[in-house]
DOKEPA-467505 format. One record per residue: x, y, z of N, C-alpha, C in turn. Coordinates in steps of 0.2 Angstrom, whole numbers, padded with zeros to 4 digits, always signed. Example, Ala and Ser with C-alpha at 12.3 -4.5 7.8 and 13.67 -1.06 7.14 Angstrom:
<recs>
+0066-0028+0039+0062-0022+0039+0066-0016+0039 +0064-0011+0035+0068-0005+0036+0064+0000+0039 
</recs>
This chain:
<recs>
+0269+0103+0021+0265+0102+0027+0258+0099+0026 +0255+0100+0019+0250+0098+0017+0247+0096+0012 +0246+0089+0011+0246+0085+0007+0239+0088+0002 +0235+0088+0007+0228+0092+0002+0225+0096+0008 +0220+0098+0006+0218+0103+0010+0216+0103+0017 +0218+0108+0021+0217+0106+0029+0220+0099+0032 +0222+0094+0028+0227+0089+0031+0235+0090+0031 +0237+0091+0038+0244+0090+0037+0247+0083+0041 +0254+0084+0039+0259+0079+0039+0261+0079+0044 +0258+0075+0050+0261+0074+0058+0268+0075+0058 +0273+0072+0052+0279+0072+0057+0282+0079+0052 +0279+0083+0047+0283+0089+0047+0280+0094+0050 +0274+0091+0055+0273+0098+0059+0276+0098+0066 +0279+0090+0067+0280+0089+0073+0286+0092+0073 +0290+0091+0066+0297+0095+0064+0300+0103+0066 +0294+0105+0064+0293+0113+0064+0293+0114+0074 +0288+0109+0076+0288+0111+0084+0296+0109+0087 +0298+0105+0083+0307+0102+0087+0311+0107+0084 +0309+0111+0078+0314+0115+0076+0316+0122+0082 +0307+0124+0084+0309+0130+0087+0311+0128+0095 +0310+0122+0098+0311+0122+0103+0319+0120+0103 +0323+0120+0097+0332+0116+0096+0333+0126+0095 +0328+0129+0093+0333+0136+0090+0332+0139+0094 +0326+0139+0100+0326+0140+0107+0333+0139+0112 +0333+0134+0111+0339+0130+0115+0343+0134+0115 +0346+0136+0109+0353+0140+0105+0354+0147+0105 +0346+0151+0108+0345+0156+0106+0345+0159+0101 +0341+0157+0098+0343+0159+0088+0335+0162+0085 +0332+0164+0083+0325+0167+0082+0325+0163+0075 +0319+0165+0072+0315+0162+0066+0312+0166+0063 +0313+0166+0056+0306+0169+0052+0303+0163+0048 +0298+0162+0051+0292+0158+0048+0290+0162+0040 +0291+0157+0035+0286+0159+0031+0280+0155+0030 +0275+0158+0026+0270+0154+0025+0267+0154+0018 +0271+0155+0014+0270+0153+0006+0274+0155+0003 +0274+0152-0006+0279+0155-0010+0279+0154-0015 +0282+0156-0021+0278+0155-0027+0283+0149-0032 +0287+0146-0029+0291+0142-0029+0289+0135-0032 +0292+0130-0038+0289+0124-0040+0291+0121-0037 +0297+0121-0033+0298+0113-0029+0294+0113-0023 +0289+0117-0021+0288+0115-0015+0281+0117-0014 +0277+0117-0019+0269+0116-0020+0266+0125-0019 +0264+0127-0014+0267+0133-0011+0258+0138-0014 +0259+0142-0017+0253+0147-0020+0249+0141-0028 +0253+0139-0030+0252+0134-0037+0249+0128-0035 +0249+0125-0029+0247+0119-0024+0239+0123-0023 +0238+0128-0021+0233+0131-0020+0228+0134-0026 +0233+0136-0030+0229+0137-0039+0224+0130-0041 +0230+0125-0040+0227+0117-0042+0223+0114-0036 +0222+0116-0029+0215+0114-0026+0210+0118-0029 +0210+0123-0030+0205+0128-0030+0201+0127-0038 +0206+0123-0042+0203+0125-0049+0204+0118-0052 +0206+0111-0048+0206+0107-0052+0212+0105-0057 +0215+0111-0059+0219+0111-0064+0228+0108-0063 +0231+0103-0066+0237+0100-0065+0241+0107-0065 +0245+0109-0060+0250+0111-0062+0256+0110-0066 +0257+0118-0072+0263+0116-0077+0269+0116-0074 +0271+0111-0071+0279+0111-0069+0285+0112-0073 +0288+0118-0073+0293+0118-0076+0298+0112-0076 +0299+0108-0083+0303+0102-0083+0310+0105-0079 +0315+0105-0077+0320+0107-0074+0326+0103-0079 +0328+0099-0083+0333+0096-0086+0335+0100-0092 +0327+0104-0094+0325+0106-0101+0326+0112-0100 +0326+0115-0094+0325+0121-0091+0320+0126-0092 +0314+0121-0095+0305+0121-0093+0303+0127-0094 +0297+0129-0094+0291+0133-0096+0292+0137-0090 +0294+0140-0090+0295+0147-0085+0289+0152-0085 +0286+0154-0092+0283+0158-0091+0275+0155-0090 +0275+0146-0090+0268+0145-0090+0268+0144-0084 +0272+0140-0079+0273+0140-0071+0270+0148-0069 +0274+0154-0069+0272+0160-0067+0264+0161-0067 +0262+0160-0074+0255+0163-0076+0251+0160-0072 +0253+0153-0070+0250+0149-0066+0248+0151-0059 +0254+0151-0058+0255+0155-0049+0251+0161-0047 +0253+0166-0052+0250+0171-0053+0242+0172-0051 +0240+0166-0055+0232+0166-0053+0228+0167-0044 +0234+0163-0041+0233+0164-0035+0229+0171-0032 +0231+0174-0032+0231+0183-0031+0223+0184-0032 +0218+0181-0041+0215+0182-0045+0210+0178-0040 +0210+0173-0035+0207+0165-0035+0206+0166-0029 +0199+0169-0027+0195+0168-0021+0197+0163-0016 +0196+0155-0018+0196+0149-0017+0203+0149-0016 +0207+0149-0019+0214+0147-0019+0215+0153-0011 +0216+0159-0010+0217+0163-0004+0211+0160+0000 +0207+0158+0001+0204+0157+0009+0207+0151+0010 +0211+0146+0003+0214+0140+0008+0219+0141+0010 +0224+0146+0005+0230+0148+0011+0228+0151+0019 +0222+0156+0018+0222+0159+0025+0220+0154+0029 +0215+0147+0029+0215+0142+0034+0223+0142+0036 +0227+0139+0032+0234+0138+0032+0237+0142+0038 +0237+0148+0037+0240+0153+0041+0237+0153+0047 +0229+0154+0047+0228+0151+0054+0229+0143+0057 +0229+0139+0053+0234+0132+0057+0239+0135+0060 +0244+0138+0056+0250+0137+0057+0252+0143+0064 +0248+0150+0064+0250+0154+0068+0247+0153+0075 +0239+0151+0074+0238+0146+0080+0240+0142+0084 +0245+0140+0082+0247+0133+0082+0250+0132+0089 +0248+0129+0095+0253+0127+0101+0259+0121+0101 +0265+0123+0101+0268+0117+0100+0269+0111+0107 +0269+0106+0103+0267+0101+0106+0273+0098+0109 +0280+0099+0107+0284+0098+0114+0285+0103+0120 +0285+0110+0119+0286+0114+0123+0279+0118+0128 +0273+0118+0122+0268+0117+0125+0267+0127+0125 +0271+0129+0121+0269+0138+0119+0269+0138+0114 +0262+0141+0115+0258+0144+0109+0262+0148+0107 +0263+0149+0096+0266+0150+0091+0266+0158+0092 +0260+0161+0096+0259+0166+0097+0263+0169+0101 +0265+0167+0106+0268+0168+0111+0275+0167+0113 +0279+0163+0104+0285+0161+0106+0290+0164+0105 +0294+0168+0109+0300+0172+0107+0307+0169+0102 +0305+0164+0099+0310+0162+0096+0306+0161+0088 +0300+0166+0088+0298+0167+0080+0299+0174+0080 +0303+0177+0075+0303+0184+0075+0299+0185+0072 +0296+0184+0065+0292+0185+0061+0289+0180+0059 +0282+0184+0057+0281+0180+0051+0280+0183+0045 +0283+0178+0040+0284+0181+0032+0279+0180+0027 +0273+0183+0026+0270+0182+0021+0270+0175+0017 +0274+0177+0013+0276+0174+0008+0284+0175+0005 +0286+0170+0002+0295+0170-0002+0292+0172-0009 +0294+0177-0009+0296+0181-0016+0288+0180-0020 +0284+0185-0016+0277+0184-0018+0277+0188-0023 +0275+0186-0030+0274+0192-0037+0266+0191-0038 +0265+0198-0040+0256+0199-0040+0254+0200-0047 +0264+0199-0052+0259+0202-0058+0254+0200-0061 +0250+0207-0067+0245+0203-0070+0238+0204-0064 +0240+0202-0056+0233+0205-0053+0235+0209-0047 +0240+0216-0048+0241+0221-0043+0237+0221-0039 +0230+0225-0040+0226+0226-0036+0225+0221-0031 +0222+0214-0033+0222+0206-0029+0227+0208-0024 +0233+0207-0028+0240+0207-0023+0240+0211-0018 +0240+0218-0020+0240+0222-0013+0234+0221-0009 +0229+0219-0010+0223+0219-0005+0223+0211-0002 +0227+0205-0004+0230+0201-0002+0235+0202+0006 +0240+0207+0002+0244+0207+0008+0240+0210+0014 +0237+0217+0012+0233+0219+0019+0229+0213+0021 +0225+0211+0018+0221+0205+0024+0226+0200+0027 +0229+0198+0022+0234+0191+0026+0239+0196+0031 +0240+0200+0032+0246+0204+0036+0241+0206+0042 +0233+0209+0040+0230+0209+0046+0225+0204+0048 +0226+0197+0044+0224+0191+0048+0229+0190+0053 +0237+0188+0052+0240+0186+0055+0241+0192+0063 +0240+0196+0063+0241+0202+0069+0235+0201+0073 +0229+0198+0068+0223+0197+0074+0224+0191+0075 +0228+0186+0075+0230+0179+0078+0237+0180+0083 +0238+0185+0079+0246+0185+0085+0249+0194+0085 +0247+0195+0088+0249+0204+0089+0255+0204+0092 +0261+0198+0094+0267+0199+0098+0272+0198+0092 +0272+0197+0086+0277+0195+0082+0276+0200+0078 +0284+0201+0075+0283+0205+0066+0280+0201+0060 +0279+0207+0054+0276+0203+0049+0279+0207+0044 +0282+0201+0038+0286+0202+0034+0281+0203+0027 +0282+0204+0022+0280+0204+0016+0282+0198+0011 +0289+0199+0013+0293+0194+0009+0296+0196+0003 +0294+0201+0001+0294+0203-0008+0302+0205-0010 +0305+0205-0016+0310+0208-0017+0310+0213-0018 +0304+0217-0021+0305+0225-0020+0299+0226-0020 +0294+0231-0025+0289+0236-0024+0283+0232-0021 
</recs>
């Protein structure tokens, strides 16, 4: 959605507003996510490397890559003042957000059941970061949108 910081991509935001008013149609609900620690898709690691300059180590995929320098990487996020206030712009984009063919705010939409933190957020290395993470991002998004759930995303603790 975001090539660099606070620019987005007109047509995969415009995508997102055609998807909820197609899952609308159908009756079908959503959970939004809004990060993830994921290489193929820029995610907390995108945010590491605005914040600090630094090229992301992408794990090579053919080689089956540097696992654990990706992670350490991501990881920083949690650590990274600058990397979290770009994500929270982000989430205020995104949960603010009126969509533009139906014209209901993102707050108001019954066809967002949630929204998800983050896909498979891991804090190791900066626990504390990370919990005190999810509470502000859990109650940023409740002070932008009180009508929706708010997921964690985690796979366990």
């Amino acid at each position: 959605m975001q090539p660099s910081p606070g620019l987005y991509n007109d047509g995969v935001v415009a995508g997102l507003d055609f998807l909820l008013v197609e899952l609308a149609r159908r009756d079908m609900t959503a959970v939004l996510v809004l990060g993830n620690t994921w290489p193929f898709t820029g995610g907390f690691a995108q945010y590491v490397a605005w914040a600090t300059g630094k090229e992301i180590p992408y794990p090579p995929p053919a080689e089956g890559g540097n696992w654990d320098a990706f992670q350490q990487f991501v990881k920083d996020f949690f650590g990274s003042a600058e990397a979290r206030a770009l994500h929270a712009a982000h989430v205020r984009y995104v949960v603010g957000r009126t969509n533009a063919i139906s014209g209901v705010a993102y707050r108001d939409d019954p066809t967002i059941m949630a929204w998800e933190l983050a896909n498979e957020p891991r804090g190791e290395g900066h626990y504390d970061e990370y919990h005190a993470w999810v509470q502000r991002t859990a109650a940023l998004i409740k002070s932008l949108d009180p009508n929706h759930l708010v997921t964690i995303g985690s796979e366990g603790t």
